[in-house]
N, C-alpha and C positions, 0 to 999 in steps of 0.2 A: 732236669739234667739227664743227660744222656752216660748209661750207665758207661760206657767208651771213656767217657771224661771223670769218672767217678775216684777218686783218692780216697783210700787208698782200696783195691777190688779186694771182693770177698775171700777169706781163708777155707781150709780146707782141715786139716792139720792146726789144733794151738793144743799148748799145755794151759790147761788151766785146773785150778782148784776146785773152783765151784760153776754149779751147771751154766749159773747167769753170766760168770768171764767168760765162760767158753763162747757162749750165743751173741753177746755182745761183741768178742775181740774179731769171733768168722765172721760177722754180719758187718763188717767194719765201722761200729759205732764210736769204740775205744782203742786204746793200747797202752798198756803197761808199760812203764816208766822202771819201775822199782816196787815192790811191796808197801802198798798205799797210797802207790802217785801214779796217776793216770794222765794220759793224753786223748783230748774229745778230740776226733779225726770231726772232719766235717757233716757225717750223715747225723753221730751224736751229739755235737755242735746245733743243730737244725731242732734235734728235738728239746734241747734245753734252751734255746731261744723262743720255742713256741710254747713251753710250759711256762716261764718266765714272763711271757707277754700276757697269758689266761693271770697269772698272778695279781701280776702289776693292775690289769683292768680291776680284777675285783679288789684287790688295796686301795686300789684311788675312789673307787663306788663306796667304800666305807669313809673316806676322808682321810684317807694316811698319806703324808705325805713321803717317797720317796727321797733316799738323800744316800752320800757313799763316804766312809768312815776308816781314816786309817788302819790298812794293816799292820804298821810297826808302834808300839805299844813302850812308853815311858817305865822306866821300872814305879814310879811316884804316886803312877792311877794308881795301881795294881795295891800296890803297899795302903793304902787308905783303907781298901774294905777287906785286908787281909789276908787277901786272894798268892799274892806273889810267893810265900814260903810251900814248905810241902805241908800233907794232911798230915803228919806227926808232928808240926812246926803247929800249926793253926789250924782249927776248924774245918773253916772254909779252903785251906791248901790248894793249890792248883797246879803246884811245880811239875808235879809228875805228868802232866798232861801236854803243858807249856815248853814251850821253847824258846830257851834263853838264852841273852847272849851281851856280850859287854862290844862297844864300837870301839875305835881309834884310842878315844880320850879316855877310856874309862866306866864311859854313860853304860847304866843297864836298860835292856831293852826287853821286850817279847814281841814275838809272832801274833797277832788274834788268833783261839779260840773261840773267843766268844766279844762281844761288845755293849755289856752292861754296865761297864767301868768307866766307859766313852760316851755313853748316852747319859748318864746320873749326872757325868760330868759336863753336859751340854744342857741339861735340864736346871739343873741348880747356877747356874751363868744367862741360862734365860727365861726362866719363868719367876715375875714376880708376884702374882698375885695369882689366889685362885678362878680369876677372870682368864687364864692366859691357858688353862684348862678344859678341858681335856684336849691333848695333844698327843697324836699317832705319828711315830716316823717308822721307817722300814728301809732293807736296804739290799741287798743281796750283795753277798762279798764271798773270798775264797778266804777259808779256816784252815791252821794249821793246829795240827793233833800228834802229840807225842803220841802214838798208840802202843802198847804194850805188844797187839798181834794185830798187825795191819796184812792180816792174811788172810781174809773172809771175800773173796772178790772184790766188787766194789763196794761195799759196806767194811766203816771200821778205817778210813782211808785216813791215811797222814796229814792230805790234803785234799780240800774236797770246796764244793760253792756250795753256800748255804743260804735261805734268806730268812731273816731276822725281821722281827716288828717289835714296837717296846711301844 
């Protein structure tokens, strides 16, 4: 591509925090949204589709299979292994991280963090014998993070793509 056509052209001037927003937001790979949400302009776009692809090949060369996994989360998973109250509530707490939230009728809901809730729950619905073993899935999704300080550039981010294997 011809850099004439390039969206959006390089900066000169940015505030940033930390050295890597500065290099990334002038080099126009990203742009800041808000403290922990970012926007991949297209040059940043490009390099995480070509990391992505190196990924994918060696996940499949191991035998994983690829698959993609609700972002909106039942409050019901969550409550099963404990996960839904906070760390003074339970153990395992997850609240302070999570983002939650009730719909229309009532129903509790969350954002993914994480999808170990969704997977145990796909596993135990389809594997019946230890014949149906060993089974690799993977997936690459966007995470949301209650962050405490979603002010480290981009590390730390509210929301972010992550990819997962179980």
């Amino acid at each position: 591509m011809r850099y004439s056509k390039l969206f959006p052209k390089t900066g000169k001037e940015v505030k940033a925090e930390s050295l890597n927003h500065q290099l990334l937001v002038r080099a126009g790979f990203m742009d800041q949204l808000m403290a922990g949400s970012w926007t991949l302009l297209p040059l940043g776009w490009r390099v995480i589709t070509k990391i992505n692809r190196i990924i994918r090949e060696e996940m499949n060369a191991i035998d994983s299979q690829e698959m993609l996994m609700p972002l909106l989360h039942p409050r019901a998973i969550w409550g099963e292994t404990g996960r839904w109250g906070s760390a003074q509530e339970t153990p395992l707490g997850a609240k302070e991280v999570m983002y939650q939230f009730k719909d229309m009728h009532g129903k509790e809901f969350a954002l993914s963090f994480t999808h170990e809730e969704i997977v145990m729950d796909l596993l135990r619905k389809n594997i019946f014998s230890y014949k149906d073993l060993p089974v690799s899935v993977y997936h690459f999704s966007t995470k949301f993070r209650n962050e405490l300080r979603a002010k480290s550039g981009i590390l730390r981010g509210r929301e972010f793509l992550m990819k997962d294997a179980y």
